[in-house]
C-alpha positions in Angstrom: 40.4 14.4 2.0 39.5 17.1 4.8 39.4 21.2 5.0 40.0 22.3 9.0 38.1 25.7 9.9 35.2 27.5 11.2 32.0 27.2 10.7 29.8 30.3 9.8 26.3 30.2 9.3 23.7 27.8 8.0 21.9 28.9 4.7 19.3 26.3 4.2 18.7 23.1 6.9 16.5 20.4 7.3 16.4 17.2 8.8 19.7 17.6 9.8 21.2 18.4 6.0 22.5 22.0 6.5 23.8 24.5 3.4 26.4 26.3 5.0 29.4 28.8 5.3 33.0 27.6 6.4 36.0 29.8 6.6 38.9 26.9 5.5 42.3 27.1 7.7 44.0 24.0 6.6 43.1 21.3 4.2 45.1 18.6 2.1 43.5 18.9 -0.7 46.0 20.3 -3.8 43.0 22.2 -5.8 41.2 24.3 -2.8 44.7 26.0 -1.3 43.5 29.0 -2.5 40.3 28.9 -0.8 42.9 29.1 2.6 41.5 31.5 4.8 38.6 31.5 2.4 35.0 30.8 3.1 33.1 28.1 1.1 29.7 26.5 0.6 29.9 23.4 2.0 26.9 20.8 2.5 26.2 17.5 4.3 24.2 15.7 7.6 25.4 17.0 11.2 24.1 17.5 14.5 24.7 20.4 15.6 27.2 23.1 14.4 28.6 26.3 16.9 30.4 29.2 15.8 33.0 29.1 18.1 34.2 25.5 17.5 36.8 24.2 14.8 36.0 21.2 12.6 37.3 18.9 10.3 35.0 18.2 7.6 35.7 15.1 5.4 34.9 14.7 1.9 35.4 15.7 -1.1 35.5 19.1 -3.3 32.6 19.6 -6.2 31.8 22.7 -8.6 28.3 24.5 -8.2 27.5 26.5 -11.1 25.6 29.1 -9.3 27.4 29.1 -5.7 30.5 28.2 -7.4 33.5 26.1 -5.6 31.9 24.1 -2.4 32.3 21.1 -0.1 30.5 18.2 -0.2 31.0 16.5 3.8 30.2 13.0 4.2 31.6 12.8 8.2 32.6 15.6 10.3 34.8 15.6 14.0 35.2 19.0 16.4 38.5 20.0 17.1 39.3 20.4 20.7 41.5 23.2 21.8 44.8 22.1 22.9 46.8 24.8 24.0 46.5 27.4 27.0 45.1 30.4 24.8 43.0 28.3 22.7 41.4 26.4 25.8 40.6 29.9 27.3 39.2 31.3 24.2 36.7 28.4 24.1 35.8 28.4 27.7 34.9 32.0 27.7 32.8 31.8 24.3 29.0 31.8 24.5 29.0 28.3 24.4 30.0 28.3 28.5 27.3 31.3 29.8 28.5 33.1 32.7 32.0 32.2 31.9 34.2 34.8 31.0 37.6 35.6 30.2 39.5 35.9 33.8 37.4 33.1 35.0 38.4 30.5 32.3 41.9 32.3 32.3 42.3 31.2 36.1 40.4 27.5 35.5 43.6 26.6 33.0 46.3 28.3 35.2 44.8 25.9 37.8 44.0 22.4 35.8 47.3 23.5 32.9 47.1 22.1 29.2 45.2 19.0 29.6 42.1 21.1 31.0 39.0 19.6 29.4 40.1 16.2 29.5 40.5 16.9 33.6 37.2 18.1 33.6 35.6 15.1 31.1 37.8 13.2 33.8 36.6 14.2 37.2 34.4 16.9 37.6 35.3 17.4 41.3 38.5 19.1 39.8 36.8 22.3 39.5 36.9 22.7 42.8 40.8 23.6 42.8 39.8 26.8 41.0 39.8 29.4 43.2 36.0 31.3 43.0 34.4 29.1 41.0 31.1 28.1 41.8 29.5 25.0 42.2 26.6 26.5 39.9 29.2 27.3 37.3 31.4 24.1 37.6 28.4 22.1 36.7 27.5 24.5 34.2 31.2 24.0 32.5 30.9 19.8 33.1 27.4 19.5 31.4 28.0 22.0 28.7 31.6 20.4 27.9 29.8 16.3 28.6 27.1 17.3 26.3 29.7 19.0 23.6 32.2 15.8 23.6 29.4 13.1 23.6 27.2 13.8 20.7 30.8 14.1 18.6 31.9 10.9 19.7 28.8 9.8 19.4 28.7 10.5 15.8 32.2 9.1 15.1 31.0 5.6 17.1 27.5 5.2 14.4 29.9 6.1 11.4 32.8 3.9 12.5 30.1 0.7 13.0 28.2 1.2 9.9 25.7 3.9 9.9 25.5 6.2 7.5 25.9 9.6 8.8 22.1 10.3 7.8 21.2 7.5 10.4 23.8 8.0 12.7 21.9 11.9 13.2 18.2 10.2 13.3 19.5 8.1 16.4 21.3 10.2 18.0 18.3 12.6 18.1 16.0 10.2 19.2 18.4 8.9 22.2 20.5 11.9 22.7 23.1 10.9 25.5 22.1 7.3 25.7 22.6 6.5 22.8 26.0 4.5 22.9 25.0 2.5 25.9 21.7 1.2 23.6 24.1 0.7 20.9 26.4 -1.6 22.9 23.4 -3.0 24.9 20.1 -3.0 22.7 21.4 -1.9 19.0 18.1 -3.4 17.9 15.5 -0.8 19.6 17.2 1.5 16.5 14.8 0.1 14.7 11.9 1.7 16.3 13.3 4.4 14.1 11.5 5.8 11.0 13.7 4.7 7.9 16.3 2.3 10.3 15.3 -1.4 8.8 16.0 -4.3 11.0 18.2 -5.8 8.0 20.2 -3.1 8.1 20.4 -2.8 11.9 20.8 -6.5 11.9 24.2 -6.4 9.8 25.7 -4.2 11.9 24.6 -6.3 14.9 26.0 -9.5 13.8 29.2 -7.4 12.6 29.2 -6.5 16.4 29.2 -10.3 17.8 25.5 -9.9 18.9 23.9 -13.0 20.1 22.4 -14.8 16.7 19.2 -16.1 19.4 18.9 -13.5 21.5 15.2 -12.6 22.0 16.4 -8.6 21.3 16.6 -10.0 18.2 14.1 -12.1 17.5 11.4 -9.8 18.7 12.1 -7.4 16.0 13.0 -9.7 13.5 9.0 -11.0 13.9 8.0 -7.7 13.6 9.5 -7.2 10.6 8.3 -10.4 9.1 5.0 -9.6 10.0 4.9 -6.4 8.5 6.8 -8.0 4.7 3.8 -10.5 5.0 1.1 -8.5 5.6 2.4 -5.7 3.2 3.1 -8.7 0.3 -0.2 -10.7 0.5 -2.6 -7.8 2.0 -3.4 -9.9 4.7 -4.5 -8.0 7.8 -3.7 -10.8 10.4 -1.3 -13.9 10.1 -1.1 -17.2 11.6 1.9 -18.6 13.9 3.3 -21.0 11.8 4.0 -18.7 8.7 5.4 -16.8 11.2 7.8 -18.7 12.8 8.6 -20.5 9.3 9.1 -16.9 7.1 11.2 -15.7 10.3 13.4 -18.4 10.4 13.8 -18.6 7.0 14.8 -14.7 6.9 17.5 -15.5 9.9 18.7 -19.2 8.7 17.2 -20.6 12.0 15.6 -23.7 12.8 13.5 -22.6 16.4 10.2 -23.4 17.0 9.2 -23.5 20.7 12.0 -20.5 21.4 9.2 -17.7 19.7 6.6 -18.9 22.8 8.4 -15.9 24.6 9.1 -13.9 21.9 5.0 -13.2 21.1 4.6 -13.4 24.9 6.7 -10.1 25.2 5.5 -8.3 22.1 2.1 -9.0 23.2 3.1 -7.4 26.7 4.8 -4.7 24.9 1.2 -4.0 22.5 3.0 -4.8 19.4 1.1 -7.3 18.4 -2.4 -8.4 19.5 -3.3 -12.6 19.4 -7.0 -13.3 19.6 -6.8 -17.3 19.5 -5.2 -18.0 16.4 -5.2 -14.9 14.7 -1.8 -12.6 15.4 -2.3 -9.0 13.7 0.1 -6.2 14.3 -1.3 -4.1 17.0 -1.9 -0.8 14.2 -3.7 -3.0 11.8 -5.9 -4.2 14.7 -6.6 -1.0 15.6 -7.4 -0.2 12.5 -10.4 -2.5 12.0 -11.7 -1.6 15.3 -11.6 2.4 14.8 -13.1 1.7 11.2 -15.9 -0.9 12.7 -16.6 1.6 15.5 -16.3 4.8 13.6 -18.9 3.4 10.5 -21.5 1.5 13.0 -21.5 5.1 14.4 -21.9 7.2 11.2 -24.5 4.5 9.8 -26.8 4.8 12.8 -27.7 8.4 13.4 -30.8 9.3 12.6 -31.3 11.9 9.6 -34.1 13.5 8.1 -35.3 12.2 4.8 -36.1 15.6 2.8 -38.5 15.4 -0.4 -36.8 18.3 -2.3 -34.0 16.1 -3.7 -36.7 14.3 -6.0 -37.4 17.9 -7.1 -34.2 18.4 -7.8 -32.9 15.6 -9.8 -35.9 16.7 -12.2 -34.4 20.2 -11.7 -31.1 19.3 -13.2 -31.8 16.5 -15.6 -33.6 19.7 -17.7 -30.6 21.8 -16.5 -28.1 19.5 -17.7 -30.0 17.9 -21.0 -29.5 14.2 -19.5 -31.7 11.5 -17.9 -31.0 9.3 -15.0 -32.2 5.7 -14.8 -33.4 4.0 -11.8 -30.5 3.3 -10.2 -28.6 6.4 -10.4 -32.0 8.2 -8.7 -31.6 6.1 -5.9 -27.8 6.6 -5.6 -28.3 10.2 -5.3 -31.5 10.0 -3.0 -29.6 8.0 -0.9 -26.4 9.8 -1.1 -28.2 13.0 0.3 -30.4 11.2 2.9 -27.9 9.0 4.6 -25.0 9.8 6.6 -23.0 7.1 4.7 -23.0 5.1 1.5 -21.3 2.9 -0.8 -22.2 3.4 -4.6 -20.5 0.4 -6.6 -20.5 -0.4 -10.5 -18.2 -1.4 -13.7 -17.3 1.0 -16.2 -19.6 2.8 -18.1 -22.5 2.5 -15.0 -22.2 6.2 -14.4 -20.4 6.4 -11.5 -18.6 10.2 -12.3 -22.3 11.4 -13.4 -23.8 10.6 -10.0 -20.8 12.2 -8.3 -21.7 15.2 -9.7 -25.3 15.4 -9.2 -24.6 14.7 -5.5 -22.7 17.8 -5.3 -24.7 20.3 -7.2 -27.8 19.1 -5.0 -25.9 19.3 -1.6 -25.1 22.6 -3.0 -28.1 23.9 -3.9 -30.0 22.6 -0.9 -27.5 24.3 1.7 -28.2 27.3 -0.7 -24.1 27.5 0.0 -22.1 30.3 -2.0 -19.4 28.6 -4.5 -16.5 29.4 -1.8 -18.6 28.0 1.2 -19.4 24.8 -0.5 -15.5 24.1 -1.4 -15.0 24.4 2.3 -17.4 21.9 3.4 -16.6 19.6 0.3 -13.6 17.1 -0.1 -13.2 15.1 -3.4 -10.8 12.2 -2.7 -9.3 9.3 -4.8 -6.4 7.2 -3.8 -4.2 8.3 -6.4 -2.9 11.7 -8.5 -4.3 10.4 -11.7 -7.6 9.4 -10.4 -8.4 12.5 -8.1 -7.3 14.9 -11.4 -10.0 12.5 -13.5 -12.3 13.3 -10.0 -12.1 17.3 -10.7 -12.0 17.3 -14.4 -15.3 15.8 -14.5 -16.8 17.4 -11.8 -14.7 21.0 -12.5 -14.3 20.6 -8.4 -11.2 20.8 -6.8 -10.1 16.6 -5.7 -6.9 15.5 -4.1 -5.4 12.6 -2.7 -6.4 11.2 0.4 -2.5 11.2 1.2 -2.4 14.9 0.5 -5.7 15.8 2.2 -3.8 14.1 5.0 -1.5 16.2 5.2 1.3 13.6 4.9 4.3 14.4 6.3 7.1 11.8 4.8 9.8 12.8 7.5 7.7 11.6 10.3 5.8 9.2 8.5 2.8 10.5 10.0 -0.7 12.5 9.0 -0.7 16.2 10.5 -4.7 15.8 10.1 -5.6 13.5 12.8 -7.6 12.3 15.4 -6.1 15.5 17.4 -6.0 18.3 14.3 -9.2 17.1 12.4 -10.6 18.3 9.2 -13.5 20.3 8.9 -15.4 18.9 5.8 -19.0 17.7 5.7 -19.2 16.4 2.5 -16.5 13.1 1.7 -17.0 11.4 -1.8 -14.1 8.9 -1.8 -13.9 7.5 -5.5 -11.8 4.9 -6.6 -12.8 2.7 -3.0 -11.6 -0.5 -4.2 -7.8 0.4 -3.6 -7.9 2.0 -0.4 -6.3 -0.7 2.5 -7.4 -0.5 6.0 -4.5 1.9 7.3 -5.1 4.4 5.0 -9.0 4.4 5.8 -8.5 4.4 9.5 -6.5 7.6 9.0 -9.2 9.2 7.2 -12.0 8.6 9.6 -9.7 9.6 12.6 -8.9 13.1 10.4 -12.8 13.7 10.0 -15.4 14.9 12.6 -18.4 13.1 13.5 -20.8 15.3 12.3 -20.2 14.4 8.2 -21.6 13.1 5.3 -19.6 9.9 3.7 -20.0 8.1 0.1 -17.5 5.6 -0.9 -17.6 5.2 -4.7 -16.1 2.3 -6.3 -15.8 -1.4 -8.5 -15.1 -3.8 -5.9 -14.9 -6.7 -8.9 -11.1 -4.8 -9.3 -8.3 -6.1 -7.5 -8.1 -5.2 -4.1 -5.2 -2.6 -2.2 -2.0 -3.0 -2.3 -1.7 -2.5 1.4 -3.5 -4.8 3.6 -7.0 -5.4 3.8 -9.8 -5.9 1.3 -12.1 -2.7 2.8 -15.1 -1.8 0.1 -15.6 -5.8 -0.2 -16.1 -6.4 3.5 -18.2 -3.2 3.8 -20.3 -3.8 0.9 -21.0 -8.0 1.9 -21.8 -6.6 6.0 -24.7 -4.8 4.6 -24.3 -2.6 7.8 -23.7 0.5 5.1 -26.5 1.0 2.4 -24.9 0.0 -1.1 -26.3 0.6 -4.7 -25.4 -1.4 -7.5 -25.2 0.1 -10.5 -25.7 -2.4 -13.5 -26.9 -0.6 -16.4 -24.5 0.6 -18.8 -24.0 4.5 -19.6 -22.7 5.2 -22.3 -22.3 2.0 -24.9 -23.5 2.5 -28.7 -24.7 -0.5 -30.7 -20.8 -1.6 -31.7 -19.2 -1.1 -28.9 -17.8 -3.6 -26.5 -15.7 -3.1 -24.1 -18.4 -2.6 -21.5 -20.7 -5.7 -22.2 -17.2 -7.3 -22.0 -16.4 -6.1 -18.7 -19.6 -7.7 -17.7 -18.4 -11.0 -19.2 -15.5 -11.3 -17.6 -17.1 -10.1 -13.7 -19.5 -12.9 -14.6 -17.0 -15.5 -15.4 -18.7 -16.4 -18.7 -17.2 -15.0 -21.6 -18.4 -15.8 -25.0 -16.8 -16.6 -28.5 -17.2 -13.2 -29.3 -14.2 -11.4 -27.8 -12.1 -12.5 -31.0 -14.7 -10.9 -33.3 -13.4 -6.9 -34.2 -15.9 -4.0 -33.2 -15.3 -0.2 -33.5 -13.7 -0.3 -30.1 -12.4 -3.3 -29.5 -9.7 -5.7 -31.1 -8.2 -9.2 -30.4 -5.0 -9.9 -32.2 -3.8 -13.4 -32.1 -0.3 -14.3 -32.6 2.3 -16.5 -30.5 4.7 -15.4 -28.2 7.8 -15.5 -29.7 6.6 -13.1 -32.5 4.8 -10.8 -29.4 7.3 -7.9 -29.6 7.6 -8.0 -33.8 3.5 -7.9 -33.6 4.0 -5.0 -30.9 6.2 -3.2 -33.1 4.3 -3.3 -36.4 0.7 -2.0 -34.0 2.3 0.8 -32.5 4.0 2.5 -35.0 -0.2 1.8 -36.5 -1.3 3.6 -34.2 1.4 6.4 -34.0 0.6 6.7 -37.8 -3.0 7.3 -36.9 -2.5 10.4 -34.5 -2.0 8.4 -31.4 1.1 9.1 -29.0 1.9 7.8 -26.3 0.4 10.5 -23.7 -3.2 9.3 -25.4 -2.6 5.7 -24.9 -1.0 3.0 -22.5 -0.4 -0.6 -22.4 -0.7 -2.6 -19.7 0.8 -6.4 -18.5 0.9 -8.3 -15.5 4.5 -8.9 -14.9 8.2 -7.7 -14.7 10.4 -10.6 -16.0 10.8 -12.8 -18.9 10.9 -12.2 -22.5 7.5 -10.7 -22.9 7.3 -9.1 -19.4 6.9 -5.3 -18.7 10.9 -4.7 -18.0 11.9 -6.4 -21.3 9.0 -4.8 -23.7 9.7 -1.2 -22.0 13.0 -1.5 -24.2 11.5 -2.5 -27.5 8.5 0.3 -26.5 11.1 3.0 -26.0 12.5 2.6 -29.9 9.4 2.8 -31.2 8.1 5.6 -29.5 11.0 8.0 -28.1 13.9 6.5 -30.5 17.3 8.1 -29.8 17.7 11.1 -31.1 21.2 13.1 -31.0 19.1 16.0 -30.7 17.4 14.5 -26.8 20.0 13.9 -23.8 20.4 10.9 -22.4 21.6 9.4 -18.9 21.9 5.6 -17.7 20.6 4.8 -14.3 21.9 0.9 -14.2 21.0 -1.0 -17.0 18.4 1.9 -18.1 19.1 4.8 -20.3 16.1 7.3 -19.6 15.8 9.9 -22.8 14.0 13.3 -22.8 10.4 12.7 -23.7 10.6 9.3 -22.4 7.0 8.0 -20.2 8.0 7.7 -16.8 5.9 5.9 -13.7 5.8 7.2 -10.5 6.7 3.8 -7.9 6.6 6.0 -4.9 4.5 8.4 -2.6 6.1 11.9 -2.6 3.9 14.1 -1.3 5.9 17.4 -1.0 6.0 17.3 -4.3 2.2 16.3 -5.1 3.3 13.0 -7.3 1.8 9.5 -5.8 3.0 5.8 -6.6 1.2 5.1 -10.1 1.1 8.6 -11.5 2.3 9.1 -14.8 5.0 11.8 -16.1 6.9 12.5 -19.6 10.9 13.7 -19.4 10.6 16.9 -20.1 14.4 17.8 -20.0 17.9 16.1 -18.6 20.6 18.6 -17.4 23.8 17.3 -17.2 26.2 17.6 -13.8 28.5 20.2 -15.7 25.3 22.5 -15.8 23.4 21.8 -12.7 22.8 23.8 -10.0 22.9 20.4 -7.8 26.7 19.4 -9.3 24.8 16.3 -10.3 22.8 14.9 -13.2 19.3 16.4 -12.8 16.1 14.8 -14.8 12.6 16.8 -15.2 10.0 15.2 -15.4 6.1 16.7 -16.0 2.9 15.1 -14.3 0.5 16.5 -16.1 1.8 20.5 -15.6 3.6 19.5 -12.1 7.2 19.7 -13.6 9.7 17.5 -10.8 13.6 17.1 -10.4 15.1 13.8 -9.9 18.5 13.4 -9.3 20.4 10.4 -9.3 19.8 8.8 -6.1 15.7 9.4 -7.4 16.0 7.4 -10.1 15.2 4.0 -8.6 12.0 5.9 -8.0 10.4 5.7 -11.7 10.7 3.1 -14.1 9.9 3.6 -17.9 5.8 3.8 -18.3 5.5 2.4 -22.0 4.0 -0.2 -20.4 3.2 -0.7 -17.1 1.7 -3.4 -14.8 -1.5 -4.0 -14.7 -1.6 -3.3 -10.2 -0.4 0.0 -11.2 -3.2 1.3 -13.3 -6.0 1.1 -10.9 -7.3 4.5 -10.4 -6.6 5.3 -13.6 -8.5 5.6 -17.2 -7.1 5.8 -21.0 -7.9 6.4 -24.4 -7.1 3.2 -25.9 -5.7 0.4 -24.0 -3.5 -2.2 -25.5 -2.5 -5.7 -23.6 -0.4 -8.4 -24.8 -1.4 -11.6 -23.1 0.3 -14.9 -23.5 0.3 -18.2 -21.7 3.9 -17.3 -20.0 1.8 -15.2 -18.4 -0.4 -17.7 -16.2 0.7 -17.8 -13.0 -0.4 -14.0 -12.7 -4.0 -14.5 -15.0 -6.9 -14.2 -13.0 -10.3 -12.6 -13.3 -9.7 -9.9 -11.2 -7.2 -8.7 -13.0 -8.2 -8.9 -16.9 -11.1 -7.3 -15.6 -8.9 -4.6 -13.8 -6.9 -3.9 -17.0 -9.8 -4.1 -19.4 -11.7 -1.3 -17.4 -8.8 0.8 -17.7 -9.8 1.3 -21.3 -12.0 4.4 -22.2 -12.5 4.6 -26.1 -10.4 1.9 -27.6 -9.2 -1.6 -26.2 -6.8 -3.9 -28.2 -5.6 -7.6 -26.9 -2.8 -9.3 -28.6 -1.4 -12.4 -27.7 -3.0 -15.9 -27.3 -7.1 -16.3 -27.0 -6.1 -19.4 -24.8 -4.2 -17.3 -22.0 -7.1 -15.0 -22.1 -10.0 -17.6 -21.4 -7.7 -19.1 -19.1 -7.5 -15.3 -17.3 -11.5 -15.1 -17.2 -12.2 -18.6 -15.7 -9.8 -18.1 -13.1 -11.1 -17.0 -10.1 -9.1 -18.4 -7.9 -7.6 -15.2 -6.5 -5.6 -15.4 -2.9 -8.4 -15.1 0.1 -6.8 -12.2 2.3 -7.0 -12.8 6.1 -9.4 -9.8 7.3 -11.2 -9.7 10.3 -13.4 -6.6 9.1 -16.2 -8.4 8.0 -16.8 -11.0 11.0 -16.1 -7.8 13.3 -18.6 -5.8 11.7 -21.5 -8.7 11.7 -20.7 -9.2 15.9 -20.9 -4.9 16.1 -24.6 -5.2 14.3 -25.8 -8.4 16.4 -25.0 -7.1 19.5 -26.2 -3.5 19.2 -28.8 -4.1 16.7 
């Protein structure tokens, strides 16, 4: 299906998606005859667009209920003139400066109806016309090159398997050349934001590339290399996963053949080898900026200044509380150094000291409320945790990624090592979950002259990105740590706390079956898991909790009692289908207004971050969408977002939710079924992560086997990082 016309004006654009105008001529398509000689809305991806030129636009008609009738364009070709008039009329158009009517009238009376294929031919044509200048000829060749190429261009991507999206990122990163890489090199696409080897590679193959060609296998490594280091958070690798995991992703069976293939992506700075250690060359970087950049901070001199002993006094009165030892010295420290690291479980009073820091930096600057947000940035690694940051502290607190300035297109940080932040005051919380990437972009967004505290539980798990950063800095001892061990807030039958402390100790006692005002263990088997589920939630729902107040928590996806299959049963219980709440299916999933969603994704522009929490606030349906589509709004925490169809794989149902995504955050009462089928994902590490998560009330239901299985486990994977030995050579040889 195609409409033929003229393109009008652009009413919204970006990235190469363009709202537009288009007067139709022609089209075969029965229901928009009477928009002949009409214009329309029309959207889709293109290059460029002129107003002098005809198109075809393929696709396919849809209703807008505010713009009305419109075209939706999934590929697009210009229409060359082909007779005299017309070729006259687009030779003199602004698209040819300095070319006007006569002129172009006397270039066709000279070349005749084939015109612009003689030119596209031979240039040296142009010379037959009588007056033209060489100045102007050239003009009409490049202008007219230019016009035809990125067209056929276009048509070429499409035609071998790019999506018209792609087909626009390439051609704007290699312009004129692009055909020649795409019959020579199709695999430097990849260097390409959003252009995956796989899917390069598929189109390769499709194009009888060489299966061993070293084009290939260089990016094919990188790849690898970046699935492994992304999947087990290691920072470097080792040769022979590799080689094995890369010809096991290619069905090959080389060994000797990847000698060369390291040998040019070394030569290339790739990668970076240092004896048997092969690290992509970013993640490298990484550690050195980060080992450079801290030995740096950590060793200026600063003067120690008596008043802040004054002033915890001052505001212990002020505020009606009373620090102990430990937090004294964490905010001593935190004013007198130039860097620190203040670790401790739950209930240590971590969010207290955080505070204190702040009023007392305040106070001693003697800064105004407006100059001491300008010098100040609160930071966490997720939404959830930097909005528990500034509710406690009634500070502003963001994401690192949005402090950052994150811009998703470019997959880059607009604060940088060459547009840096002005802050003087950094309290990171939530440390434990920041990788090495994302730290090295802070440091190179920050100026020298600053004042850092990295607050977190390094007994959690680790990032999810490479890297295992507040460990490493914390065993260095190059940056002054204090451990907090003495519990906040805990009354005299309370136990979630003292049992945090069991499990980080690896010595839990017979206790955790007994019940105490905040804590429950519920036994019961695993085939009667979701029945015992059932009967404690609609408990709980009965006692004033919803499911806003509460969460539960499990290690994995699959299997009868796994996140997936328990989201289903959760969803009856708790958002039961109601002919009263719309409905759509994305899959096998039917998402319901005032269903818990879970953020899986960083989306910046909208200010939602992988692990943040939302409720379905409303569905409209295609036939009243603005969009012509199925739109779903969801609400984190007052940010209200749309998600359309295509966003869907973006959020899964947050009844439950794994255990790796609620780092960061903190609930009311915490519920999590263990069982043995869990095993291959209990470790202590991670019942420790989930039991923290709990704030008021934790309940664990399963088998008491699986869970004293969970606690003695410690046998957690040993990421490859090179932050710590790099660190220790740094202090030797400039101590």
């Amino acid at each position: 299906m195609y409409i033929k016309g003229n393109y009008r004006k652009s009413i919204f654009s970006s990235n190469g998606f363009i709202v537009g105008l288009f007067k139709v001529k022609e089209t075969d398509i029965e229901q928009m005859q009477e928009y002949l000689n009409k214009v329309i809305t029309f959207t889709g991806y293109f290059v460029d667009l002129n107003l002098d030129d005809t198109y075809i636009f393929y696709g396919k008609p849809t209703t807008h209920p505010r713009y009305g009738f419109q075209f939706s364009a999934e590929s697009y070709e210009t229409v060359k003139p082909t007779d005299k008039e017309g070729i006259i009329v687009f030779l003199s158009s602004s698209l040819f400066p300095g070319i006007g009517e006569k002129l172009a009238k006397s270039i066709v009376d000279t070349l005749g109806e084939n015109t612009l294929d003689e030119i596209l031919k031979d240039k040296s044509c142009l010379n037959l016309v009588p007056k033209l200048t060489e100045k102007k000829a050239s003009t009409i060749y490049n202008t007219l090159l230019k016009y035809n190429g990125s067209h056929e261009v276009m048509v070429k991507l499409t035609d071998v398997g790019f999506s018209m999206k792609d087909a626009i990122k390439i051609y704007n990163e290699y312009k004129g050349n692009t055909l020649n890489i795409l019959e020579n090199n199709i695999y430097s696409f990849t260097s390409i934001n959003e252009i995956s080897f796989p899917k390069v590679d598929l189109i390769a193959q499709n194009l009888n590339y060489d299966t061993f060609d070293i084009r290939r296998l260089k990016p094919a490594v990188l790849y690898v290399m970046n699935e492994l280091t992304y999947k087990n958070g290691d920072v470097y690798l080792f040769r022979e996963n590799i080689v094995k995991f890369t010809n096991r992703f290619l069905s090959l069976d080389l060994n000797e053949e990847y000698e060369n293939v390291f040998y040019e992506l070394e030569n290339d700075k790739e990668i970076v080898i240092e004896q048997d250690k092969y690290y992509l060359k970013k993640l490298y970087e990484a550690e050195e900026n980060i080992v450079k950049t801290l030995y740096n901070l950590a060793s200026k001199n600063i003067k120690y200044d008596n008043k802040v002993d004054e002033l915890i006094d001052y505001l212990e009165k002020e505020n009606n509380i009373i620090y102990n030892d430990n937090q004294k010295e964490a905010i001593r420290k935190a004013i007198n150094s130039n860097v620190l690291i203040i670790t401790g479980g739950p209930g240590t009073g971590k969010t207290t000291i955080i505070k204190a820091i702040c009023r007392i930096y305040q106070i001693m600057g003697d800064y105004k409320h407006s100059e001491f947000i300008e010098r100040l940035a609160l930071l966490a690694p997720t939404g959830r945790a930097s909005k528990r940051m500034s509710d406690s502290t009634s500070l502003p607190a963001s994401t690192i990624h949005r402090f950052l300035k994150w811009n998703k297109d470019a997959d880059e940080f607009l604060i940088n090592e060459y547009n840096k932040d002005h802050s003087k005051l950094i309290i990171v919380d939530e440390a434990s979950m920041i990788d090495i990437s994302l730290f090295d972009s802070l440091l190179k967004g920050l100026t020298e002259n600053i004042k850092l505290i990295l607050v977190g539980d390094y007994n959690q798990l680790p990032s999810v990105g490479p890297g295992q950063l507040l460990k490493d800095l914390i065993q260095s001892e190059m940056i002054d740590t204090v451990y907090l061990n003495e519990l906040y807030r805990q009354d005299e039958n309370s136990y979630i706390n003292a049992l945090a402390i069991e499990i980080k100790d690896g010595e839990v006692s017979e206790n955790f079956r007994e019940t105490r005002s905040d804590y429950t263990f519920l036994e019961c088997s695993p085939t009667s898991l979701k029945q015992n589920l059932k009967v404690l939630c609609q408990q709980i729902i009965k006692k004033g909790y919803d499911y806003k107040r509460m969460q539960l928590l499990a290690p994995i996806y699959k299997g009868e009692n796994g996140i997936d299959a328990l989201n289903e049963v959760l969803q009856d219980i708790f958002n039961p289908k109601d002919e009263n709440k719309r409905e759509i299916k994305s899959g096998e999933v039917i998402y319901r207004e005032g269903d818990k969603v879970l953020e899986l994704v960083n989306m910046p522009e909208e200010n939602i971050y992988n692990g943040d929490i939302g409720v379905i606030k409303y569905i409209k349906y295609a036939s009243t969408s603005k969009s012509g589509k199925n739109e779903v709004y969801i609400d984190f925490d007052g940010n209200v977002v749309k998600f359309t169809p295509k966003d869907l794989v973006k959020i899964k149902h947050g009844f439950i939710i794994s255990i790796h995504k609620s780092q960061g955050s903190e609930f009311e009462l915490v519920i999590i079924p263990i069982v043995n089928a869990y095993r291959r994902m209990l470790y202590r590490k991670l019942i420790y992560t989930a039991v923290t998560r709990a704030k008021k009330k934790l309940i664990l239901i399963g088998e008491a086997e699986a869970f004293a299985a969970a606690v003695y486990n410690n046998n957690e994977y040993q990421r490859n990082s090179s932050l710590l030995e790099k660190i220790k050579y740094k202090m030797f040889n400039n101590g």
